[in-house]
N, C-alpha and C positions, 0 to 999 in steps of 0.2 A: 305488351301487357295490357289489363285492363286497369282503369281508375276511377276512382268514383271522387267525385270534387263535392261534398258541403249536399248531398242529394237527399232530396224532399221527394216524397210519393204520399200522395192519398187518393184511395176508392172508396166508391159511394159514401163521400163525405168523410172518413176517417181518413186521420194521419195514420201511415201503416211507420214509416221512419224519416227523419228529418236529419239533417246535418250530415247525412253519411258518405265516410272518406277513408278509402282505404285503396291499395294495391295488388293483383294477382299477376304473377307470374306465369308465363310456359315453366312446364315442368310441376306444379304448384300441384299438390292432392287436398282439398280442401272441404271439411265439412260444414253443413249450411245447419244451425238450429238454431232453437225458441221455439216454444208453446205454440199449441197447434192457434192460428187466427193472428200470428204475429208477422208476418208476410212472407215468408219464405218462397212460397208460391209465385206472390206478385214479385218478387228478384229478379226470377225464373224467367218470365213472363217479360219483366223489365228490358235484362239482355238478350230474350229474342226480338222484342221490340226495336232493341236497337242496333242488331243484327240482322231489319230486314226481314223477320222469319215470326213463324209465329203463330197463333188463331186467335189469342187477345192484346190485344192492342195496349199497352201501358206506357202512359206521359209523365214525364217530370212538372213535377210542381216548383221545384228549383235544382239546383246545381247541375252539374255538368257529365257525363259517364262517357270514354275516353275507350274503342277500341279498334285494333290493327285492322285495315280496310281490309286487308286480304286474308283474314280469319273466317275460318267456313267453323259450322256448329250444330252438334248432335244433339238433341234433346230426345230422352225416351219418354214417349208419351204414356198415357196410364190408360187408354184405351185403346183396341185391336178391333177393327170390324170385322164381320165373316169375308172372306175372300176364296173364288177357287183357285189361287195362284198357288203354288205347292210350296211347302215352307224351306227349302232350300232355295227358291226363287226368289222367297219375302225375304230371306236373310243378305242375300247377296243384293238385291235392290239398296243395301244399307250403304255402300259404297258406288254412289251415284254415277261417278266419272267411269268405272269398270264396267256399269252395265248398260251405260250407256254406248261406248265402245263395242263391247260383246254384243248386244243387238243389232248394231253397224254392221258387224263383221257375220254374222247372221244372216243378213240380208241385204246380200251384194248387189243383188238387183237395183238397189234403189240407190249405189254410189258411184262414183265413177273410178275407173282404175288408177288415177291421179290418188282419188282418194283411200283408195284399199291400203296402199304404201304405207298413207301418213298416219290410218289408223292400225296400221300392224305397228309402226315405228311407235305409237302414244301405247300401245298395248305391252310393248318391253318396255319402255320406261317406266310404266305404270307396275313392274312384275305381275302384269295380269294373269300370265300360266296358273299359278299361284295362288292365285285368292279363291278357288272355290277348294280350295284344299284348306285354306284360311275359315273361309266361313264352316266346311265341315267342322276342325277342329273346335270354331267357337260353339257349336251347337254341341258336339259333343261334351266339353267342358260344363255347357247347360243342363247338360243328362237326357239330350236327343241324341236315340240309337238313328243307326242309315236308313232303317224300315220307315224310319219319320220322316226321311228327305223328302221325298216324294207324295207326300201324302198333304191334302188339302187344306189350308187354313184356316178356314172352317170347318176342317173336324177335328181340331181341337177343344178341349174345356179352355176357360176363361184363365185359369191360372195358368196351363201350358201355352195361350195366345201371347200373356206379359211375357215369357220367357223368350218366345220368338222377339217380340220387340224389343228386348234387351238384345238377343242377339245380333239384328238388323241394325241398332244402335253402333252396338261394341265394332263393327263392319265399315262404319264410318271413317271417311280419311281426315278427319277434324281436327283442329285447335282446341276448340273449346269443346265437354263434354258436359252436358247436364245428366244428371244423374238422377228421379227422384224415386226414392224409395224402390231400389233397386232388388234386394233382399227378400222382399215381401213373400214373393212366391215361388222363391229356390229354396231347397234342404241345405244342409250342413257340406257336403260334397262340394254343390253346387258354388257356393257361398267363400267356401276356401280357393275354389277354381278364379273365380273372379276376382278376389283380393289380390292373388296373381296376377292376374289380367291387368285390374288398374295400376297396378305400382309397376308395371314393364312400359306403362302408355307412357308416351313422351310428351303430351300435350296436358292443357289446363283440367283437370277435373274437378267441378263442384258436384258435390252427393248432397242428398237428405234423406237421412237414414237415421230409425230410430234404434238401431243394432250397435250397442257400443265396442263390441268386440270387433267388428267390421268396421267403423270407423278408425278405432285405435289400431289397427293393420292398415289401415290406408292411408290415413291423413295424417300430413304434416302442418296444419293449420283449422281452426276455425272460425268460421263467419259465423256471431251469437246475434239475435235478431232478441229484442228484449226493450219495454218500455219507450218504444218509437228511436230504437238507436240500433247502431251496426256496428258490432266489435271485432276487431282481426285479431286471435292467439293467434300465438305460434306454439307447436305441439300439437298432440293428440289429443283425445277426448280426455283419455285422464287426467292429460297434464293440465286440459282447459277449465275441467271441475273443481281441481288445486286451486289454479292459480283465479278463477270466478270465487272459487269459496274465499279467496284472502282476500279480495278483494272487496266481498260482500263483507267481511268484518272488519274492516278496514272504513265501507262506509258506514255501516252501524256505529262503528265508534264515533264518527264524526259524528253520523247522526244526531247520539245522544249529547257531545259535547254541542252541540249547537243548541238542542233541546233545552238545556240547561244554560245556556247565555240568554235566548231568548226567555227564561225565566227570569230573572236574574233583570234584563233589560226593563221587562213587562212590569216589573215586581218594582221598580225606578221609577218608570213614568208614572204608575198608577200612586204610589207614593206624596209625588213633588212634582206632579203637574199643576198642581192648582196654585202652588207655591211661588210668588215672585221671584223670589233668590232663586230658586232651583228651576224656575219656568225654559231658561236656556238652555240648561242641561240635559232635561226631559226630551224638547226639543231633537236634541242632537242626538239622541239615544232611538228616537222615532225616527229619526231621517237611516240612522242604521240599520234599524229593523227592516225598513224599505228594502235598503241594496242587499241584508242578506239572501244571497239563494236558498229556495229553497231545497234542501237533501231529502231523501226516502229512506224511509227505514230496511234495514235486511229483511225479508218476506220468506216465510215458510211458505214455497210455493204449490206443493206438492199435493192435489185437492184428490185424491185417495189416499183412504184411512182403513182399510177393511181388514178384516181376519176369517180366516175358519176357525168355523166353530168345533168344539170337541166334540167328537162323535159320540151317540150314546149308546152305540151297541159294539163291541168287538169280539172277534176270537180269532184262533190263529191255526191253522192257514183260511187267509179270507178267498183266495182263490189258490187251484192246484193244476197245473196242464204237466202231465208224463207221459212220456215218449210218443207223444202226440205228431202227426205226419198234419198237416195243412196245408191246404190248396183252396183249388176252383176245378168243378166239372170232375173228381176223382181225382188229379191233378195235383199231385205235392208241390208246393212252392217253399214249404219248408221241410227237413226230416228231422225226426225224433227230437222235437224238443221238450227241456224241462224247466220249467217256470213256475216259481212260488211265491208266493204275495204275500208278507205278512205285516203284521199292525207297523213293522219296525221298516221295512220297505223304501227304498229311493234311490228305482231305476229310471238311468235314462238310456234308452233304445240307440243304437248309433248305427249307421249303413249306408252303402251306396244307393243314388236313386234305383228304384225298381228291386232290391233285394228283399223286400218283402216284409218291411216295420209296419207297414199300415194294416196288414195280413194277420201281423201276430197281435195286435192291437183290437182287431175285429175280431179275431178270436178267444181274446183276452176277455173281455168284454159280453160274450156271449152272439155278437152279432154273423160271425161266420163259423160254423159249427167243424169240428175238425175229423178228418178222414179214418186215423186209427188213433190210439191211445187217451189217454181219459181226461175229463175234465170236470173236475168238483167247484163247487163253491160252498163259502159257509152261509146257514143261515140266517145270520145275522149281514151279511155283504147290505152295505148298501154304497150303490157305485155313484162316480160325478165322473160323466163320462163326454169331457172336451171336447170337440172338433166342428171341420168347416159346415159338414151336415147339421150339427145342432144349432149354429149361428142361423142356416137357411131356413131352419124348420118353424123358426118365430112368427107368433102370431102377424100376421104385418099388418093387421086393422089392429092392434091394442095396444094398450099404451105400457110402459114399465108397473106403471103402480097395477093394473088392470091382473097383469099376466103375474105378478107379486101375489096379489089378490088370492087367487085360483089354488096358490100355496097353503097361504098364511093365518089360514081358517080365521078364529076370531083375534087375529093380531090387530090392535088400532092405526088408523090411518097416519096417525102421527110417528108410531112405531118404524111403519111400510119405508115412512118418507125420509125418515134418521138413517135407514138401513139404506136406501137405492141413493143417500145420499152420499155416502163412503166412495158411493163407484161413481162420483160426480155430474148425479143424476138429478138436477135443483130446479126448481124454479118451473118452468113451461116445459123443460125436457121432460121431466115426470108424466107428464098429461100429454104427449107426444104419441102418435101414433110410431110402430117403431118400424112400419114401412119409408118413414123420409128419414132412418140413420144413417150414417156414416157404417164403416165398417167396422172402425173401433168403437162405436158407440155400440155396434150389436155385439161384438166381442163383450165387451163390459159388461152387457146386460145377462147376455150367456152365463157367464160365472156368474154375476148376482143371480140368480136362478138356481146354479149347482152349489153355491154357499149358502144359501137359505135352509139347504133340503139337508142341511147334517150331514155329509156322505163318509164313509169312514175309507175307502179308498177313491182317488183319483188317478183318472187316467187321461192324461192332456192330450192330444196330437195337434202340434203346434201351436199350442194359445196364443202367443203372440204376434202372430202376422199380421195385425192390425192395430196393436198396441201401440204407445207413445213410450219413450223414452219412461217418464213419470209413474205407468202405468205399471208398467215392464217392473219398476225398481218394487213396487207397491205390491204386484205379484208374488215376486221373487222374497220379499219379508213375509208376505202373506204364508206362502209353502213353507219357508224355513221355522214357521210356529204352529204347524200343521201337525196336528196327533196321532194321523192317520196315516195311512201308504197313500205313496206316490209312483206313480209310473207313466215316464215322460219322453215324449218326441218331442225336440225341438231345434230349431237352427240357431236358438240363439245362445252362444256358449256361457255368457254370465250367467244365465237361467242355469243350464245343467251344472258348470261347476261350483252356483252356490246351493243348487238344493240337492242333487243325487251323489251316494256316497257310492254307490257300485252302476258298471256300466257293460252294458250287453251288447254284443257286438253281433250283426244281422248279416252274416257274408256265405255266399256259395250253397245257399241250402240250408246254411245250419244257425246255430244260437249259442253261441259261445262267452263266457266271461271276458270280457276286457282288460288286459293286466294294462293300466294306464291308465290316465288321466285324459280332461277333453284335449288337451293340447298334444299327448303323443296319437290321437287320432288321428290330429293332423299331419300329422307327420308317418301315420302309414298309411295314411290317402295321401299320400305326395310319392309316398314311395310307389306302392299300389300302381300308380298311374305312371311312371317311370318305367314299372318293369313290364305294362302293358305297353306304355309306346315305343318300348325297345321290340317287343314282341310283332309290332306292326312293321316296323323298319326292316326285320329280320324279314318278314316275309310278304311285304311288298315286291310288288312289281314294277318294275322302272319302266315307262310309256315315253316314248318320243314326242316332243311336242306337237310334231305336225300329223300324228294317226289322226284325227279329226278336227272338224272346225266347229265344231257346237262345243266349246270350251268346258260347259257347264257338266252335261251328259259324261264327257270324256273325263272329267276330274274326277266325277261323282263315283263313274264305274269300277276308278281306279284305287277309291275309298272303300268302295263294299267291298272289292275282290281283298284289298288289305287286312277289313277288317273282319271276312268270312275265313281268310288265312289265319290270321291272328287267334281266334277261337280253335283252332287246332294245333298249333303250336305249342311245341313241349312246355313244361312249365318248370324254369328254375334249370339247374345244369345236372347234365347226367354224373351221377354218384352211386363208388362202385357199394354203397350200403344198401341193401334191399328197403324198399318202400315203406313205411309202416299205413299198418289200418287206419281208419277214421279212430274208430275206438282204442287202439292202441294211441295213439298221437293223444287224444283227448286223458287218458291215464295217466301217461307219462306225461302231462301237461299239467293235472293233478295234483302231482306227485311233484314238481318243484315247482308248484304252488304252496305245497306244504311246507316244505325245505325251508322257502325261500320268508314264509309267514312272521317266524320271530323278528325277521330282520326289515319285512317291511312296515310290522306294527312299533318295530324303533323311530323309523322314516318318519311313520304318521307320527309318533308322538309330539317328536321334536320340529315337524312342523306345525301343527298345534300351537306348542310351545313358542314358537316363534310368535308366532301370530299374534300369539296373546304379549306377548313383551314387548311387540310393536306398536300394538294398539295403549298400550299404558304408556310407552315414550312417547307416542303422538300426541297425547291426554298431557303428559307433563310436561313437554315441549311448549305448547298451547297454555299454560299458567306462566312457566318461566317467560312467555313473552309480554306479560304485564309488566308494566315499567314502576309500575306504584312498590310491586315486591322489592325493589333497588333503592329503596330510600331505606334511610337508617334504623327507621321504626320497624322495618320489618326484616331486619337481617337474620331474626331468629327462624321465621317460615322461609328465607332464600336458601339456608342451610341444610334445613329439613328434607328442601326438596333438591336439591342438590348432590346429598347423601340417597337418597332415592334413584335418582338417574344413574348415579354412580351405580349402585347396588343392578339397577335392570341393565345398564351395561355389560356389565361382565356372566349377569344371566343368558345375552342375548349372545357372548361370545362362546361360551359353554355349549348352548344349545349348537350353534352352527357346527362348532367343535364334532359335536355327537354324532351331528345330521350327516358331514362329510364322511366320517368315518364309517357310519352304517352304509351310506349311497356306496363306498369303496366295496363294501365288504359284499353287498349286492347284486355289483358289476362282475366282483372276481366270481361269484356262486352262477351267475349267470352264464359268465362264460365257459366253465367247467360240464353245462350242461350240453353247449353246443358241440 
């Protein structure tokens, strides 16, 4: 295990934490937060320090950090240089012991026959046959096709290099796994593939990640870095928000009762200090004020405050694409789709990598013009239109107020500075060139830019890949009081399932409604990928271990011939019903959609309804736990509310009552249709 004994760290002069003592286990999924500058990094940093590993060097200022001699450790770095090693090379380099081996065996020339034995004999132990059939898998779980294997390191973009070194990380035969911000530059596919991955690992993994939905699937603990201290939950993210939020009222209350002794004390001495008789007792009230600690008050931390503003222009439909074919080069990448945007709008896009959301996004938008059928806008459109090209397109000599400026015609500087102050843009960052930001910081600035300008629709493509936890929450209220459409890509599931009520699904060519929520996405991309890797198995080739000795080549070959089979392979089992059309399927798809409509606007209701009779017992729950209501003076307001809980009680049993009974009645129409 690891331990941390009473441990003190400061850089350049700052305390980052002090005191800190806690235990991780093998087996332990655990997430790493607090506020960006709160050290998370330097941990990182810490335990490769004292792991030997590393490129910055970080020393203890005090205590003691405790780990097993024989613990090897994967850290994924955040930068990739160009290389011409081919990315199936880069990824299997991630499991050092194998490729070192495999180069051996490679190049017989240079060992001796003694040696070939022991290294065949370390190559079975190791299930070395194996692992490049391992590392394909991890690449493909990453949303690298076989065409990628082979292809240069350097010609990839900067976001497909992080995903290589996620892969070459995940490859590692480690204990310990660092993990930071893993998430960043995978889709939703990608992102559910990995959650998978780390909760099968047998070993330690610390993550930082500001993806709550990816944390709460992964981890069973959190390490909260906060006010120069290191706290161990146990639980999930949610469960660490809960149990931080009690705690932060918890110290509030002291807070204030201390507040109020120290008055109380102050309000004594100042009194009957001058006074003989009472000179001792003053005394003695001042030596207490000494030994109290001092407590912090609970802190609104949360330094984004912003809204969209209501648009001033509408009509409906703000944008129109029918039976519209889109491509590249003549080239359909999608067929006949139909998409309509109006003021009341909030879609979010959902697809595997490469299916083509970013396509209909650029088409959406105006930026890739589409092949056959039509596309209108109103003339009132004014679009806020997200992504990584509009973060890169920033002035990189100007400063936020500058590039504000250029907006805001005769707005006052003081105005400017209230406004790019919401998106926690204060003090010197304002006057900041915004070529030395961060990535969240150009993210941030991005939107203040598209919030400025009024827009009456939005079209995201991944906002938040750079975003904080904080930012992310500020967003997601932001959109939920927005007046306007929305139309969203995103990995990150909080985002879509608090702001989009309908979901398009982007698979096989076409654009289809999503009958489900984000979480049955998941679950027919788990299915999805089931009925593909059965399809693999099925028509795989079984290869003798010893057809060749370049291990890598031989596995590799044995993946594309798989996965060139696999695309030809029937789909689903032969049935003796004749096939139906694209258009027929889509009809009759329609059509108990229709069926099915009264019974799933009961569903919605009564969850709703839930929701809302949750959120009032949380609210009364939280008063009944005032102790002051349990004295006798206030037995008439303990009644009150008590008759109240009672009463949202049996609301809340009714509703589920409902809920079940429609979900039953749902399941039986459903399957009547199959």
């Amino acid at each position: 295990m690891i331990e941390f004994k009473d441990v003190g760290v400061r850089r350049d002069g700052r305390e980052l934490f002090a005191g800190a003592s806690f235990q991780l286990h093998p087996g332990h999924k655990v997430g790493l937060t607090g506020n960006n500058g709160t050290g998370k990094s330097t941990l990182f940093a810490l335990l490769l320090t004292q792991m030997g590993t590393g490129d910055t060097e970080v020393t203890l200022d005090k205590g003691e950090v405790s780990i097993p001699d024989s613990w090897q450790v994967a850290h994924m770095a955040q930068e990739v240089g160009a290389s011409t090693q081919t990315a199936i090379d880069y990824v299997l380099s991630g499991d050092e012991q194998w490729y070192e081996i495999n180069a051996s065996l490679n190049d017989l020339g240079s060992v001796s026959d003694e040696q070939i034995g022991i290294l065949h004999q370390q190559f079975d132990e190791i299930d070395g046959y194996r692992t490049p059939t391992k590392a394909a898998q991890i690449m493909a779980g990453l949303g690298f096709n076989t065409r990628q294997h082979e292809q240069p390191v350097e010609g990839f973009s900067g976001g497909w290099r992080m995903r290589l070194n996620l892969a070459k990380t995940l490859m590692s035969r480690a204990d310990l796994m660092l993990l930071d911000e893993p998430t960043n530059h995978l889709d939703l596919d990608a992102i559910l593939w990995l959650e998978t991955w780390i909760n099968a690992f047998d070993g330690l993994v610390i993550v930082i990640s500001h993806d709550q939905a990816f944390l709460d699937a992964t981890v069973g603990h959190i390490l909260h870095v906060e006010q120069q201290k290191i706290t161990l939950y146990t639980g999930n993210y949610q469960q660490f928000v809960r149990t931080r939020h009690e705690r932060m009222a918890q110290q509030q209350q002291a807070f204030e009762k201390q507040q109020a002794t120290k008055a109380h004390l102050d309000d004594f001495i100042r009194r009957f200090r001058a006074k003989a008789s009472k000179a001792k007792q003053a005394q003695s009230r001042i030596k207490q004020l000494e030994r109290m600690a001092e407590l912090s008050p609970m802190m609104a931390e949360n330094p984004f405050s912003f809204r969209f503003y209501e648009p001033e222009n509408m009509s409906s439909p703000l944008i129109e694409m029918t039976h519209a074919d889109i491509g590249y080069s003549e080239t359909p990448l999608l067929h006949n789709a139909n998409v309509q945007v109006t003021p009341d709008t909030r879609l979010g896009l959902l697809g595997m990598n490469g299916a083509g959301k970013s396509t209909l996004i650029k088409a959406l938008v105006g930026e890739l013009g589409i092949l056959t059928g039509t596309y209108r806008v109103s003339d009132t459109l004014k679009l806020g239109y997200f992504n990584q090209h509009q973060m890169d397109a920033l002035d990189a000599a100007a400063t936020p107020l500058q590039m504000l400026r250029r907006l805001a015609g005769k707005t006052s500087d003081a105005d400017l500075r209230s406004f790019l102050g919401s998106f926690d843009f204060r003090g010197d960052r304002i006057d900041t060139p915004s070529e030395l930001f961060s990535g969240g910081e150009r993210a941030r600035l991005t939107l203040a830019l598209i919030v400025w300008q009024r827009p009456n629709v939005l079209v995201l493509d991944e906002p938040t890949n750079h975003l904080d936890l904080q930012m992310r929450q500020a967003l997601t209220i932001a959109l939920q009081g927005f007046e306007g459409a929305v139309v969203l890509v995103s990995h990150d599931r909080e985002l879509i399932a608090n702001v989009c009520n309908e979901l398009y699904l982007v698979h096989d060519g076409q654009i289809d409604e999503f009958d489900g929520d984000i979480s049955d996405y998941g679950k027919w991309l788990a299915e999805k990928r089931k009925q593909e890797s059965a399809q693999d198995k099925n028509s795989g080739k079984k290869k003798s271990k010893k057809e060749n000795k370049k291990f890598v080549s031989r596995e590799t070959r044995d993946l594309q011939s798989d996965s060139q089979s696999a695309t030809t392979a029937p789909k689903g089992k032969a049935d003796a019903k004749p096939a139906l059309s694209k258009d027929e399927q889509r009809k009759l798809a329609a059509e108990q959609r229709k069926l099915t409509a009264p019974v799933r606007r009961e569903i919605e209701t009564a969850e709703k309804n839930l929701a809302k009779i949750e959120k009032s017992l949380s609210l009364l729950e939280d008063k009944l736990a005032d102790t002051e209501l349990y004295e006798e003076s206030r037995k008439a307001d303990l009644l009150v509310l008590l008759d109240e809980q009672s009463a949202l009680q049996q609301q809340h049993s009714d509703n589920e009552e409902t809920l079940l009974l429609s979900m039953t009645t749902l399941e039986e129409l459903e399957a009547s249709f199959e």
